[in-house]
Every structure is written in structure tokens, then in C-alpha cells.
C-alpha positions in Angstrom: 0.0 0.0 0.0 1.2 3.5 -0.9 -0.3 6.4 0.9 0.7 10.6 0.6 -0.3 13.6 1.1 -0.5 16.4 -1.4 -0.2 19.9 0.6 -2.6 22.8 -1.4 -2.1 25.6 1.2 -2.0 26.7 4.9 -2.3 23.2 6.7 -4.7 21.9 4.1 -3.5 18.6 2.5 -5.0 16.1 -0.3 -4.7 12.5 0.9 -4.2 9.6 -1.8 -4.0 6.2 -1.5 -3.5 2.9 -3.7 -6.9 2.9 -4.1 -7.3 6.2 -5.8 -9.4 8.2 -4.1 -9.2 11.7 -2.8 -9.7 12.7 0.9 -9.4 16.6 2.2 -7.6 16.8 5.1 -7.3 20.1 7.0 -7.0 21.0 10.8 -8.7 23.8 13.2 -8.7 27.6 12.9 -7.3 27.4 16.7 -4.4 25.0 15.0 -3.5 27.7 12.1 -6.4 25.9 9.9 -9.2 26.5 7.6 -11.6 23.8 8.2 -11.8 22.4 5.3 -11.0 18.6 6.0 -10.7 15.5 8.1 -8.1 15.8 11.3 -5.1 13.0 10.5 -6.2 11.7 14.4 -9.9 11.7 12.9 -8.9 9.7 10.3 -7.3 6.8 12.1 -10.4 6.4 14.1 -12.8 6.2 11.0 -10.4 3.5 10.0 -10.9 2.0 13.5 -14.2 1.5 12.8 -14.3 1.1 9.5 -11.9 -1.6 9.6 -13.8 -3.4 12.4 -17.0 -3.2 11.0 -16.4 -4.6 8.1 -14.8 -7.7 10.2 -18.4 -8.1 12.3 -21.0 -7.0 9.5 -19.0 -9.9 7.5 -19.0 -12.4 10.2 -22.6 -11.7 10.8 -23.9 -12.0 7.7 -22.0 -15.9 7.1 -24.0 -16.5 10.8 -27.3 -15.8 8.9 -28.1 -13.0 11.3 -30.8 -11.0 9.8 -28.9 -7.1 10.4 -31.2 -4.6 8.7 -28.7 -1.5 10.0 -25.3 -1.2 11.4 -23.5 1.5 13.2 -20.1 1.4 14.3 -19.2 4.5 16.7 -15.4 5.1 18.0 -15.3 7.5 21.3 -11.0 8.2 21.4 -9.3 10.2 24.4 -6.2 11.8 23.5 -3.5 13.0 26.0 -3.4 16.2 26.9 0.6 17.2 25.7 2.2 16.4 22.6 2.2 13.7 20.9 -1.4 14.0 21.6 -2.0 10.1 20.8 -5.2 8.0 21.6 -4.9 6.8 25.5 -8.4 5.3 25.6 -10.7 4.4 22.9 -14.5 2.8 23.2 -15.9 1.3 20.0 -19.6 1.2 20.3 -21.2 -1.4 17.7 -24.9 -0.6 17.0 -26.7 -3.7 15.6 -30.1 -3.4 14.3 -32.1 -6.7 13.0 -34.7 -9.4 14.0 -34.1 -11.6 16.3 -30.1 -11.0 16.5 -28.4 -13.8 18.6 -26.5 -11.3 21.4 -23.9 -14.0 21.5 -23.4 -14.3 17.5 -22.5 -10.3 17.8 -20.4 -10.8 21.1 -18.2 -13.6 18.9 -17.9 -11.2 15.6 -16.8 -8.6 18.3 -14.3 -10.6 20.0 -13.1 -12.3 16.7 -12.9 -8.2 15.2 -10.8 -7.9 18.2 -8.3 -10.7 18.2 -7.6 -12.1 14.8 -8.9 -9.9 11.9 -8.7 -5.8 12.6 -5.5 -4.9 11.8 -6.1 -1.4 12.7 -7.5 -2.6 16.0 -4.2 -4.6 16.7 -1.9 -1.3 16.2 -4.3 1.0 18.1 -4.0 -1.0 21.2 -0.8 -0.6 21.2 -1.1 2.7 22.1 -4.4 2.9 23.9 -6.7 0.6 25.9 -9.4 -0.5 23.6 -12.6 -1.7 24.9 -16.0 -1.9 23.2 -20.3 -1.7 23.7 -22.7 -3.7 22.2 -26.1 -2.7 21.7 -28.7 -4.3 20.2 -31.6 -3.0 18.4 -35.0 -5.1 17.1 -36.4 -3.9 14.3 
């Protein structure tokens, strides 16, 4: 994988990737900013849940669990002096459906967690990572 970043002006950046696409990335007026993008830090915890919930909407799907929506939420302290890196992160999975098995979510969670989120794996090595399930019928 090959990833840069593209600087336009100020603090404002283009980010590319393997895949092609184009994502703004900018930071705060407070920072010296204009507002006009994703935060790098933002970033890594959209891939935190993006990567994740791929791993459980995948895993519950091939256990026939009938998921009619899917939310995946990622709630990140970050110290308080530079490097300001994550120290504590909650990923909050949001599972709607009929008749979900609670324990056929708790596995994809668990399974996210331990063998196939790669961004999960590198995040906790830096923060504690620790997650919510809820449930939804409908």
C-alpha cells in the first residue's frame, strides 16, 4: 500500500492512497487551519471503525443474522501534551435486526478484536481498547 499527502495551502492537504481516491484533510482555525478537512487523528479512528466493522458485518452476515442496519461509533481520548496520541478508545457497535443472537454479535466482536482488525491490533498498542454492544430489534 502507498499512501501521501498532497499539501494545497495553509495546513490543508489532499490524501491519496492505492486505491485512488481523494480525501481533504485540514485541521482547526485554533491549530492555524481553515476547516476544510478531516483531522489526521480523525482519520485513524474512522479507519478503526471502519476496519472493524467490516470484520463483524462480515462475520454476521455468514451466521445468517438478519442485520437490517449497522452503526459502528469510535469515542478516542487523547493525552493532553504532545504527541497527543489516543490513551483510551470505546468502539460502540450498533446492531439493528430481528431476532439477533446477542452472543453471534459478542463472537464477531471478539473475533474483530483478536484475529482480523488490523487497525485494532496497532491501536491497542497505544491505547486501551474496549467496546459496547447494543442491540436494536427492528
Amino acid at each position: 500500500m502507498e499512501a501521501k499527502a498532497t499539501w494545497k495551502s495553509g495546513l490543508s492537504f489532499d490524501g491519496t492512497a492505492s486505491s485512488g481516491f481523494v480525501l481533504p484533510m485540514g485541521s482547526s482555525i485554533e491549530s492555524g487551519g481553515a476547516e476544510d478537512g478531516f483531522r489526521p487523528m480523525e482519520l485513524l479512528a474512522i479507519g478503526l471503525a471502519g476496519c472493524t466493522g467490516m470484520d463483524v458485518i462480515s462475520i454476521l452476515k455468514k451466521k445468517r443474522q438478519q442485520v437490517t442496519a449497522f452503526e459502528v461509533k469510535v469515542h478516542a481520548v487523547r493525552a493532553t501534551v504532545d504527541p497527543k496520541i489516543f490513551t483510551e478508545m470505546e468502539i460502540e457497535y450498533i446492531v439493528t435486526g430481528k431476532a439477533i443472537d446477542p452472543q453471534a454479535v459478542e463472537r464477531a466482536v471478539e473475533l474483530s478484536e483478536t484475529k482480523y482488525c488490523s487497525a485494532q491490533a496497532m491501536l491497542s498498542k497505544a491505547a486501551r481498547i474496549g467496546h459496547v454492544i447494543t442491540i436494536v430489534e427492528g
